[in-house]
N, C-alpha and C positions, 0 to 999 in steps of 0.2 A: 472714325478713322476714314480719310480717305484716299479711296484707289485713284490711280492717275493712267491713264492711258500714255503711251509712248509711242508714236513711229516710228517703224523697224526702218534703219538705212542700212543697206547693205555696205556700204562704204563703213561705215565707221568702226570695226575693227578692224577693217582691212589695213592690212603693215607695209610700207614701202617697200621697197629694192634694199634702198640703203638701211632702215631701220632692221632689217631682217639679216642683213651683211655684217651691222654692227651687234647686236647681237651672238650672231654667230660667232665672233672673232672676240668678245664679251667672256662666250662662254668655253671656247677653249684655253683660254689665257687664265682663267677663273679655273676650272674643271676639268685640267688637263685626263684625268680617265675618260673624259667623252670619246674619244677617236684611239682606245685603246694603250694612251701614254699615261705614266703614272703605273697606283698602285692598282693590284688590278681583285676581284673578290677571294681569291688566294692570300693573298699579303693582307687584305685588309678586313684582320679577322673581328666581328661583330661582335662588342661585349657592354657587360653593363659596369658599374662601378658603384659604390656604392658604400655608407658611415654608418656603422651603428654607436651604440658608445662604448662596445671594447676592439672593434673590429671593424677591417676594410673589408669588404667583399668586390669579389669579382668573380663575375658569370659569362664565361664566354660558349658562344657555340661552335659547335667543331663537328657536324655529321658528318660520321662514316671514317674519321680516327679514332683509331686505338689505344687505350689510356698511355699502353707503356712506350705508345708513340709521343708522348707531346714531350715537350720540354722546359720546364716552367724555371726561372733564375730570378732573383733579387739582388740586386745589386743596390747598396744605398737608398734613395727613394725612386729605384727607378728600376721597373717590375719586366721581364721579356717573356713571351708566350710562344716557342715555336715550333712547329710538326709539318708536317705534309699531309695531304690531301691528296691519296693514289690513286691513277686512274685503274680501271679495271684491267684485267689482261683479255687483251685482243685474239682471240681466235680466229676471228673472221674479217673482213674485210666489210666498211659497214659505210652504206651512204648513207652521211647522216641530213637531216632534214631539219632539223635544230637542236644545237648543244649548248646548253648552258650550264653545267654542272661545272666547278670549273677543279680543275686538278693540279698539284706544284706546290709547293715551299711557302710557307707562312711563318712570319715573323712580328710580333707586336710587341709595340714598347709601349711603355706610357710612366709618366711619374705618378708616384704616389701620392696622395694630399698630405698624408701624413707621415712620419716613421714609424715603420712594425718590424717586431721582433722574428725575423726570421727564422730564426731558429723552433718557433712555436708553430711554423706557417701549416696548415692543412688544405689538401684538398682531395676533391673528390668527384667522380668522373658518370652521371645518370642520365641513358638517352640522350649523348650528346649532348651533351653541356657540363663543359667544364667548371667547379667552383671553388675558388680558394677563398679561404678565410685566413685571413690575415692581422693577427692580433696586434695591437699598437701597442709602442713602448709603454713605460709606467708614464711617462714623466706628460706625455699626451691627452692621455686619460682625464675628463674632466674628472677635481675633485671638489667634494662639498663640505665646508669649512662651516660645524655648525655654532652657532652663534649662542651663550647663552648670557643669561642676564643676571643682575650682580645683585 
């Protein structure tokens, strides 16, 4: 195998005015939460999803809500997740020096891949993280049609 030397030019990553402008303007039109617009880590609660073969799962994280805070609905195949995220109560008057935690109203939607029986839906609430199991109709269910011979 071999090695190749290369000459380091300081130029050639270096990015234009303009490549750098369009870019920029790339990626707000693209990524509207960059500059604060859109959804913001409140509303855009982080979850997993996920088939097994009698059941949907979904694991979402929610540190620092209270179970009998959330609020979980089914509607057709299309599942809503929402609570709040409280900020603390202010005693004092506090400069902050960086805050990222973020605090406000969360709402998630998403469709389901498949149809489940709501009525059977469980969930359940450990170290922040939310998990429902969501069992799927019959009719979804794969089944196995065993073949015999004559």
């Amino acid at each position: 195998m071999a090695d190749f030397v290369t000459r380091w030019d300081p130029f050639r990553e270096a990015v234009t005015l303009r490549e750098a402008m369009d870019r920029l303007f790339e990626e707000s039109f693209l990524r509207p939460d960059l500059f604060g617009v859109g959804e913001t880590a409140a509303s855009a609660l982080p979850l997993d999803l996920y088939e097994t073969e009698n059941d949907v799962v979904v694991k979402a994280s929610v540190p620092g809500v209270k179970p009998e805070d959330i609020e979980v609905t089914i509607t057709g195949d299309l599942l809503t997740i929402k609570g709040e995220f409280k900020s603390e109560e202010k005693t004092e008057k506090r400069n902050f020096i960086r805050q990222e935690r973020r605090y406000g109203s969360f709402c998630r939607q998403l469709g389901l891949p498949v149809s489940v029986d709501s009525n059977k839906a469980a969930a359940s609430f450990e170290n922040g993280v939310l998990t429902l199991n969501l069992p799927k109709v019959e009719a979804v269910k794969p089944k196995t049609v065993r073949v015999v011979a004559k």
